[in-house]
DRENTOR-116673 format. One record per residue (C-alpha): chain; residue in three letters; residue number from 1; x, y, z. Coordinates in steps of 0.001 Angstrom, whole numbers. Example, Ala and Ser with C-alpha at 12.3 -4.5 7.8 and 13.67 -1.06 7.14 Angstrom:
+-----+------+-----+---------+---------+---------+
| mol | type | seq |       x |       y |       z |
+-----+------+-----+---------+---------+---------+
|   A |  ALA |   1 |   12300 |   -4500 |    7800 |
|   A |  SER |   2 |   13670 |   -1060 |    7140 |
+-----+------+-----+---------+---------+---------+
This chain:
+-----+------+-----+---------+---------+---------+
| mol | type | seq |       x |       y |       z |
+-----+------+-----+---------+---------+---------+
|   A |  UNK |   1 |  -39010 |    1340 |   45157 |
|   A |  UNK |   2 |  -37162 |   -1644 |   46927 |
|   A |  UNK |   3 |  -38061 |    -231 |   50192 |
|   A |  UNK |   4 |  -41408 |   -1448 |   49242 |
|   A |  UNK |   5 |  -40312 |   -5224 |   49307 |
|   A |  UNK |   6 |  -40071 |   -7557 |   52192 |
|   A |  UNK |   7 |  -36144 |   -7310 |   51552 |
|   A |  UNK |   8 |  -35405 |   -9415 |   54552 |
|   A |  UNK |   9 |  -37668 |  -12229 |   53743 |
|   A |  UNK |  10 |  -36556 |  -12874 |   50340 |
|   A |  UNK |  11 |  -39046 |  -15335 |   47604 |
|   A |  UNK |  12 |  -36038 |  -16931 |   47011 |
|   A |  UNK |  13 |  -31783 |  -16692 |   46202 |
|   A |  UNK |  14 |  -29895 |  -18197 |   43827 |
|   A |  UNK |  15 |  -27598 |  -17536 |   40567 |
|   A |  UNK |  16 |  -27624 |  -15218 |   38009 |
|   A |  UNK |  17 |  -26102 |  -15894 |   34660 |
|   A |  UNK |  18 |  -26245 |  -13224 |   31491 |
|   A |  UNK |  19 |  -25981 |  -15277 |   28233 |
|   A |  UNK |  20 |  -26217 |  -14191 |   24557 |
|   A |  UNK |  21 |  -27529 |  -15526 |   21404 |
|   A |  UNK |  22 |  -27224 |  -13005 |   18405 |
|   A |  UNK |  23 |  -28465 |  -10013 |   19369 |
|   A |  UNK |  24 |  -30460 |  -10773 |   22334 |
|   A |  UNK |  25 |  -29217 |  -11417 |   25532 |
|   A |  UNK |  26 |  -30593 |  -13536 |   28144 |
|   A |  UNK |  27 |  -31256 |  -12725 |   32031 |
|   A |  UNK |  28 |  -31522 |  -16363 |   33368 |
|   A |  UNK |  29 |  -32024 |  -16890 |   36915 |
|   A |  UNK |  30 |  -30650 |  -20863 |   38444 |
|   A |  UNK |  31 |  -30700 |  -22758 |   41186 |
|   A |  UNK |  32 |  -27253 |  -22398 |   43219 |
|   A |  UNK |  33 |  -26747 |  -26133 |   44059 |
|   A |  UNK |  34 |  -28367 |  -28205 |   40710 |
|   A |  UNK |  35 |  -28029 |  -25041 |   38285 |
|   A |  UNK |  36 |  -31825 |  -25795 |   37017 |
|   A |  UNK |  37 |  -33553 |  -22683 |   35406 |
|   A |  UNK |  38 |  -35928 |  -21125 |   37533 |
|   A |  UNK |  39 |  -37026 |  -18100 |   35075 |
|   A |  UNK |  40 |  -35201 |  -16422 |   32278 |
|   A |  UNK |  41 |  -35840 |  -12593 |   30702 |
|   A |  UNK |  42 |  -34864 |  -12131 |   27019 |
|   A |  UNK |  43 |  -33391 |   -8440 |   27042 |
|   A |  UNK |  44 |  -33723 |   -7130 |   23389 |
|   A |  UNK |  45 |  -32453 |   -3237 |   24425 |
|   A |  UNK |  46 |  -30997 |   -1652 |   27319 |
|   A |  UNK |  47 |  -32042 |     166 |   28926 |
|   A |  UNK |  48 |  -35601 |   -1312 |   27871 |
|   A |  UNK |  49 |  -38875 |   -2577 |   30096 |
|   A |  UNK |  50 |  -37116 |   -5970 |   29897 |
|   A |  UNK |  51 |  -34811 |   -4319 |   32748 |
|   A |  UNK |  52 |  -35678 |   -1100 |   34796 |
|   A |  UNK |  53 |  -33364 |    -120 |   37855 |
|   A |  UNK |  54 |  -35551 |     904 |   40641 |
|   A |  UNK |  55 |  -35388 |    4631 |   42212 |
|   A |  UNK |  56 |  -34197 |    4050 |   45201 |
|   A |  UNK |  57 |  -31346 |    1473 |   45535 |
|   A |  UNK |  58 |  -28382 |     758 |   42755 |
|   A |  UNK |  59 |  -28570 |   -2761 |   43859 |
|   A |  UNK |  60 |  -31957 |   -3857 |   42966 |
|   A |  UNK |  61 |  -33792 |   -4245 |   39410 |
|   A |  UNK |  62 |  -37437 |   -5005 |   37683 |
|   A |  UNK |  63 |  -36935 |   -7794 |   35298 |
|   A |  UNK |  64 |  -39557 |   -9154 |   32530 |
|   A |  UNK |  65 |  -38975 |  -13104 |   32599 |
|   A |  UNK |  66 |  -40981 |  -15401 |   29824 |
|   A |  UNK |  67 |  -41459 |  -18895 |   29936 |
|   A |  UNK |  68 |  -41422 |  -19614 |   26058 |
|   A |  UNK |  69 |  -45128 |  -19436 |   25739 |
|   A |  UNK |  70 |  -46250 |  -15775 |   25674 |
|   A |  UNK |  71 |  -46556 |  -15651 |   29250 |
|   A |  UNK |  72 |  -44646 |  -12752 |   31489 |
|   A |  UNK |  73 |  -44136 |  -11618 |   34634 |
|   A |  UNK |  74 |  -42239 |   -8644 |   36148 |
|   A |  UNK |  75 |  -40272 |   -9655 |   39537 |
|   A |  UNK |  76 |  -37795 |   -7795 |   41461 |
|   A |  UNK |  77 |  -33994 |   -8970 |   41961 |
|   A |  UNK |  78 |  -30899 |   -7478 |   44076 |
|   A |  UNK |  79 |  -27471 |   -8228 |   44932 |
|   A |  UNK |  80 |  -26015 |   -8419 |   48221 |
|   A |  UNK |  81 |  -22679 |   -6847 |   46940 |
|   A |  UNK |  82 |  -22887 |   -3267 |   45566 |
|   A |  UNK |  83 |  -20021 |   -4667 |   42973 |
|   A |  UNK |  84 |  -21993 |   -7665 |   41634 |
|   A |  UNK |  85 |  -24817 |   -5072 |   40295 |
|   A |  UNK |  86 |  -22235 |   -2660 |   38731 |
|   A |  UNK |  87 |  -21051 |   -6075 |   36527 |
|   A |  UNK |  88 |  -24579 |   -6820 |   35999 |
|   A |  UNK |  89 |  -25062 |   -3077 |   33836 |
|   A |  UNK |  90 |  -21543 |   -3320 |   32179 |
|   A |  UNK |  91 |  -22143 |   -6815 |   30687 |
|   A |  UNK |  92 |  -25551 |   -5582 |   29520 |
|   A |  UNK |  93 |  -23588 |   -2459 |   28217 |
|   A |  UNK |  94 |  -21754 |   -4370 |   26956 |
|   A |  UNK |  95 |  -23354 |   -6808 |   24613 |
|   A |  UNK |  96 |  -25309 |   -4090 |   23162 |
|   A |  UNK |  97 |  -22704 |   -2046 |   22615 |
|   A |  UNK |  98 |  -21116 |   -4543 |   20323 |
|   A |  UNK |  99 |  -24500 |   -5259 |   18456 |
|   A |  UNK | 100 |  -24112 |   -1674 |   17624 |
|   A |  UNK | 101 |  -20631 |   -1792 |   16216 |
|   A |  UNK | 102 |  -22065 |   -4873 |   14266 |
|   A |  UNK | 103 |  -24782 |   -2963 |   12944 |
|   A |  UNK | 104 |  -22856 |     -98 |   12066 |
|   A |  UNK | 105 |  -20195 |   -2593 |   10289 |
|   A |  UNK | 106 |  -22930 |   -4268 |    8542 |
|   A |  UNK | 107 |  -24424 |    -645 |    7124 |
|   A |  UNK | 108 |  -21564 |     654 |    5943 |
|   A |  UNK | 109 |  -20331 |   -3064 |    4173 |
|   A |  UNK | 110 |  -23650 |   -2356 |    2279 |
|   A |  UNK | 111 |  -23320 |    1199 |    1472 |
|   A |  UNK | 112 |  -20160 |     -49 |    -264 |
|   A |  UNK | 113 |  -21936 |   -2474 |   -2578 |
|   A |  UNK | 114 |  -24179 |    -389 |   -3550 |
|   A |  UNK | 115 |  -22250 |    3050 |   -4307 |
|   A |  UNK | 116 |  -19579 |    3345 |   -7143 |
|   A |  UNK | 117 |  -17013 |     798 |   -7218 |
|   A |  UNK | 118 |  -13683 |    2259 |   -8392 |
|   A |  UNK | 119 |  -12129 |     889 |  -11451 |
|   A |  UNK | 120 |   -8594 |     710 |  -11458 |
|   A |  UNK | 121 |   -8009 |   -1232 |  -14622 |
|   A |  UNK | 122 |   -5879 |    -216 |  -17715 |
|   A |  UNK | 123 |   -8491 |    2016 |  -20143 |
|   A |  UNK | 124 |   -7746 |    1237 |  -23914 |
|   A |  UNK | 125 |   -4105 |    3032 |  -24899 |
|   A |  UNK | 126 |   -3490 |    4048 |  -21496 |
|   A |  UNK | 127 |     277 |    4158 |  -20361 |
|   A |  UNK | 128 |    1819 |    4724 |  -17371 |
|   A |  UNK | 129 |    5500 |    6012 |  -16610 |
|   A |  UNK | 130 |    7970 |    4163 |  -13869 |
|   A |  UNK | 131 |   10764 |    6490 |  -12440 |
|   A |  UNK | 132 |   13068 |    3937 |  -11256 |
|   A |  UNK | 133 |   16057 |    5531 |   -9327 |
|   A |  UNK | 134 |   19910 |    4256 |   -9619 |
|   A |  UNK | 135 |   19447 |    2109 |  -12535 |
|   A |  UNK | 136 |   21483 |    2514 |  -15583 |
|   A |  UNK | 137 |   21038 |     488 |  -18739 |
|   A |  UNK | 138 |   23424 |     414 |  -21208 |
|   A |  UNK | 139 |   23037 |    -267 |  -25013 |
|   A |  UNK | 140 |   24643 |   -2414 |  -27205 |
|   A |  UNK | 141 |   26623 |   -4433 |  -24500 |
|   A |  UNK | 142 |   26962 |   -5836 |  -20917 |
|   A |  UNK | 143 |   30029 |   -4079 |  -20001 |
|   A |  UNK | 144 |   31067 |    -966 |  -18241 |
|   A |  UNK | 145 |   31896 |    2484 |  -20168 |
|   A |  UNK | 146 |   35464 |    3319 |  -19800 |
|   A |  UNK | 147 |   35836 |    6534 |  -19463 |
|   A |  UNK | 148 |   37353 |    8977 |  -21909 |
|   A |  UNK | 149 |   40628 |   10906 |  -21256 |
|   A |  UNK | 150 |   40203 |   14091 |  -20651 |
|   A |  UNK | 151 |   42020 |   16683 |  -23054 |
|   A |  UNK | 152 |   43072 |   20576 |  -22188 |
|   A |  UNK | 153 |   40187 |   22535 |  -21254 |
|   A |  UNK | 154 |   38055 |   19658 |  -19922 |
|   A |  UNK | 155 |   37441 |   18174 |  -23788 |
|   A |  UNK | 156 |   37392 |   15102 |  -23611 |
|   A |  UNK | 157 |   39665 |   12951 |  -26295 |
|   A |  UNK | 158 |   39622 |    9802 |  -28742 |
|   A |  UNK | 159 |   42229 |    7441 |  -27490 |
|   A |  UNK | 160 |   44843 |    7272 |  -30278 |
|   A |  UNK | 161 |   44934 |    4277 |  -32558 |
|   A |  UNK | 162 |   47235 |    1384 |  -32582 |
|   A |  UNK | 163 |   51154 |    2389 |  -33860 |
|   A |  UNK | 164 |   49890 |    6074 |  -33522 |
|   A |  UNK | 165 |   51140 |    8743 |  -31390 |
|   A |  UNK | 166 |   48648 |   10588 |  -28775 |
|   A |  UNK | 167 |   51025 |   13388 |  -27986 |
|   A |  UNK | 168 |   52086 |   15197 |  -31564 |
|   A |  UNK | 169 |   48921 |   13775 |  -32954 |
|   A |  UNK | 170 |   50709 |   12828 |  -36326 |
|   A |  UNK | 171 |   49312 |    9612 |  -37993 |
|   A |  UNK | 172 |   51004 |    7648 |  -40521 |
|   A |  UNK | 173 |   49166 |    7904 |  -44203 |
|   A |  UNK | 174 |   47181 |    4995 |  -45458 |
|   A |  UNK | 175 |   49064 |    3402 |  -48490 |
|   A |  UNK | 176 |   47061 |    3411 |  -51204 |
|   A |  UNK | 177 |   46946 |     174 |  -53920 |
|   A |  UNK | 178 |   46919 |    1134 |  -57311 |
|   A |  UNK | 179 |   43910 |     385 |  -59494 |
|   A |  UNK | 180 |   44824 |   -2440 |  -61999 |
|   A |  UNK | 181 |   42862 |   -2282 |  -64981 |
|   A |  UNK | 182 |   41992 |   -5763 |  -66695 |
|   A |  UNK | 183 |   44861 |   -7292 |  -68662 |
|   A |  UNK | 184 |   47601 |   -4580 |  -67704 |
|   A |  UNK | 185 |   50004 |   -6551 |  -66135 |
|   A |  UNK | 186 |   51527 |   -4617 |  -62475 |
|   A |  UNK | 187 |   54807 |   -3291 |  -63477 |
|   A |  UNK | 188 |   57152 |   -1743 |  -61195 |
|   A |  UNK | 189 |   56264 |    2284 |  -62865 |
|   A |  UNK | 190 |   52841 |    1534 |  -61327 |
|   A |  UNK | 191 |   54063 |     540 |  -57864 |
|   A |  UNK | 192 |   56445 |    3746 |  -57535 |
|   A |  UNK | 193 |   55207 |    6491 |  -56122 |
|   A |  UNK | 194 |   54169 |    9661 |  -57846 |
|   A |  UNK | 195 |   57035 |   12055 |  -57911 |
|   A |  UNK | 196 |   55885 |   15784 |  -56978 |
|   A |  UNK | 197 |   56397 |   18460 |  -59793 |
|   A |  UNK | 198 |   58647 |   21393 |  -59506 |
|   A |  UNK | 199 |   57064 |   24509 |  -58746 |
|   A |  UNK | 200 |   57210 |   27256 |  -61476 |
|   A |  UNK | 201 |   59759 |   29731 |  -61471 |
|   A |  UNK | 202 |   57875 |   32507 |  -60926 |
|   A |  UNK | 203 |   54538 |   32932 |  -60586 |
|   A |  UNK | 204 |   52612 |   34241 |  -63270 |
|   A |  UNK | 205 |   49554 |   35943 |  -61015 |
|   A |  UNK | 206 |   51871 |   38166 |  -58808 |
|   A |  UNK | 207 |   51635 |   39118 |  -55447 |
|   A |  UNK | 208 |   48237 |   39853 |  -54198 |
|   A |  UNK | 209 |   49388 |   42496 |  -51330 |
|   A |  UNK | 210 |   51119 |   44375 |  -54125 |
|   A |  UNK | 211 |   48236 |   44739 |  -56961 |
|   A |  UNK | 212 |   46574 |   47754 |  -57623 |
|   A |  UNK | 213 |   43407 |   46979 |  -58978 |
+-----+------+-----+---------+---------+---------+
């Protein structure tokens, strides 16, 4: 209980200063003028012993300082202003709050090493399929289709060929060369043209919508 204390005939006032190193913080209390160290209490957990908050005040605390050599003592410290004390818990909150992030960081870095690691590499004769929207790719060329006229009825047509006529679709006949056997001479008899033979007079077979049998 700080009632218990001689509260207004103080040992002693100066500053207090919370440093860190790792994961242990440091309670060090300084002269105000020279800032010499007076006594400094290593706080390895909060709450801990290293710091107790006494029963009856917000503003006053039990401290465990060491001087380096095994040797501790347990004095009592207070604040004048109710506001100083409240930073005095959050910056011990504080710090240990981050050593357990760091801790947890640290655990789960490791649980990662040691589970499964996931193999995304190519197995042996593995393929894999790319759907690649709006691209064409056109064979045999680098220019553009043209497209094809369409015909009636949606068909779509050849274009006609050079000389040739698109709309009564007649083309003119291929001449054919005559086959020149070796040593015959061409002669004009085989550059005319075959004349067509005159049909018979009547024809010998009938009329097929007429027979009987």
């Amino acid at each position: 209980r700080a009632a218990e204390w001689q509260l207004d005939q103080p040992a002693g006032s100066g500053r207090l200063r919370i440093t860190a190193k790792g994961s242990t913080a440091f309670i060090k209390l300084e002269d105000k003028s020279s800032g010499e160290l007076f006594a400094q209490a290593p706080v390895e957990q909060f709450p801990g012993i290293a710091v107790e908050g006494v029963t009856d005040s917000s503003r006053y605390f039990v401290i465990r300082v060491e001087d380096g050599n095994g040797r501790r003592a347990f004095i009592g410290v207070g604040f004048v202003d109710r506001g100083d004390a409240f930073d005095f818990n959050v910056a011990l909150q504080d710090h240990f709050k981050w050593v357990r992030q760091q801790s947890e960081l640290a655990r789960q870095a490791q649980d990662l090493e040691q589970g499964p690691k996931l193999d995304l590499g190519f197995k042996e004769g593995q393929t894999i399929k790319l759907n690649i929207a709006n691209m064409k790719k056109k064979e045999g060329g680098t220019g553009s289709a043209r497209p094809r006229p369409a015909g009636p009825g949606g068909l779509s047509l050849l274009p006609p060929p050079p000389g040739g006529k698109s709309s009564s679709g007649e083309r003119p006949a291929p001449l054919s060369t005559p086959a020149q056997l070796p040593g015959t001479p061409i002669t004009d008899s085989l550059l005319s043209w075959p004349q067509p033979t005159a049909a018979p007079a009547a024809d010998v077979w009938g009329d097929f919508a007429k027979a009987s049998g």
